[in-house]
N, C-alpha and C positions, 0 to 999 in steps of 0.2 A: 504494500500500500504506500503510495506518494504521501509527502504532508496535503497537495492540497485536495485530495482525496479527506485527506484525517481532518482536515480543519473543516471540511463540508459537513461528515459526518458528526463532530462535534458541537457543531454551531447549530444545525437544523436535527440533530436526532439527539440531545444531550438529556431528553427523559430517560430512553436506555440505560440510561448511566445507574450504578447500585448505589446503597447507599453510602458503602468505601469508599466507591469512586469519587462521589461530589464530597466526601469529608476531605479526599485526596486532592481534589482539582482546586477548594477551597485552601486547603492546607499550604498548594504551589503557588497559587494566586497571593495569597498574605509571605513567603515567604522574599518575591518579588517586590512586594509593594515596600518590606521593609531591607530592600536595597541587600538581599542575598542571593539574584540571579538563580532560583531555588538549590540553592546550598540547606538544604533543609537543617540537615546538626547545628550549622553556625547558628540561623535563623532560631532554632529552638534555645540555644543558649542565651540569646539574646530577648529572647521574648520576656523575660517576666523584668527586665530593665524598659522596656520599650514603649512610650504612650501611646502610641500609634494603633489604633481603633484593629487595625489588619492583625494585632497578635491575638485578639481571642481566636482567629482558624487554626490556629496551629495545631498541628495534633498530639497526641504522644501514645497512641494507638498503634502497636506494631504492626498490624494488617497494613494498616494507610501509609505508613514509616516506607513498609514494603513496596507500597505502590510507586510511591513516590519518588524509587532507585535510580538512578539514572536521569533525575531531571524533570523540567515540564515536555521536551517533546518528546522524549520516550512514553513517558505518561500516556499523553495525549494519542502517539504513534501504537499503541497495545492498548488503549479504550475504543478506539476505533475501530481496530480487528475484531475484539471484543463483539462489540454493536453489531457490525455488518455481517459474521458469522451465526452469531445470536437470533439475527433480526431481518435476516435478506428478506425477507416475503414483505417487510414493513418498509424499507428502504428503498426508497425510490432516489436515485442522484442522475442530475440534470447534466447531458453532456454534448458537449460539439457535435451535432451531425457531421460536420467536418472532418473536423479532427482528433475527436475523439474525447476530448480535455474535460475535468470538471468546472462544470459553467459558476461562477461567481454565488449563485441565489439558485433556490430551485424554481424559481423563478423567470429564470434570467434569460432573452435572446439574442443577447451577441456574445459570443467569445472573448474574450480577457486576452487570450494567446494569437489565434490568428484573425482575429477580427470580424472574424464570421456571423452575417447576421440572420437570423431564420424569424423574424417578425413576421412575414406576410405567409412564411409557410403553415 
């Protein structure tokens, strides 16, 4: 799976998601906000110094700990397999008649990549 495959499937299928997973995507999301590029350990050390609203997501949940190995787009890159293995009967993604590319929105009719517009089709 490509990221913009994984960012489609995230952004428009993130009900999917379990309840680890949003404690996880929360947990990477506050670890960014508070300036750790999700270095998750740093961020957890840092949290209970930290005023900043983003350290209540932290987690200390070793399930979610574990999700969250490798960063936000590993994360993100394996929630997405996740989803689309789980879910392909629900999963509809919008793509290039052209070229084949995930279209921006599902939405969406013209291509991002090669400009492709399918409007009137």
């Amino acid at each position: 799976m490509d990221e913009h495959l994984a960012s489609y499937v995230m952004r428009y299928y993130r009900r999917f998601m379990t309840a680890k997973e949003r404690l996880a995507h929360a947990h990477l999301f506050a670890t960014e906000k508070l300036g750790h590029d999700g270095a998750h350990v740093i961020a957890q050390k840092h949290a209970g110094k930290s005023r900043h609203p983003a350290h209540r997501l932290l987690s200390d949940d070793p399930e979610v700990l574990e999700l969250v190995q490798g960063g936000t787009s590993k994360f993100l890159l394996r929630t997405a397999e996740r989803i689309c293995a789980a879910h392909q009967d629900e999963i509809h993604v919008n793509r290039c008649p052209r070229c084949g590319e995930v279209a921006k929105t599902p939405k969406a009719k013209q291509c991002r990549f090669c400009k492709h517009d399918w409007h009137d089709s």
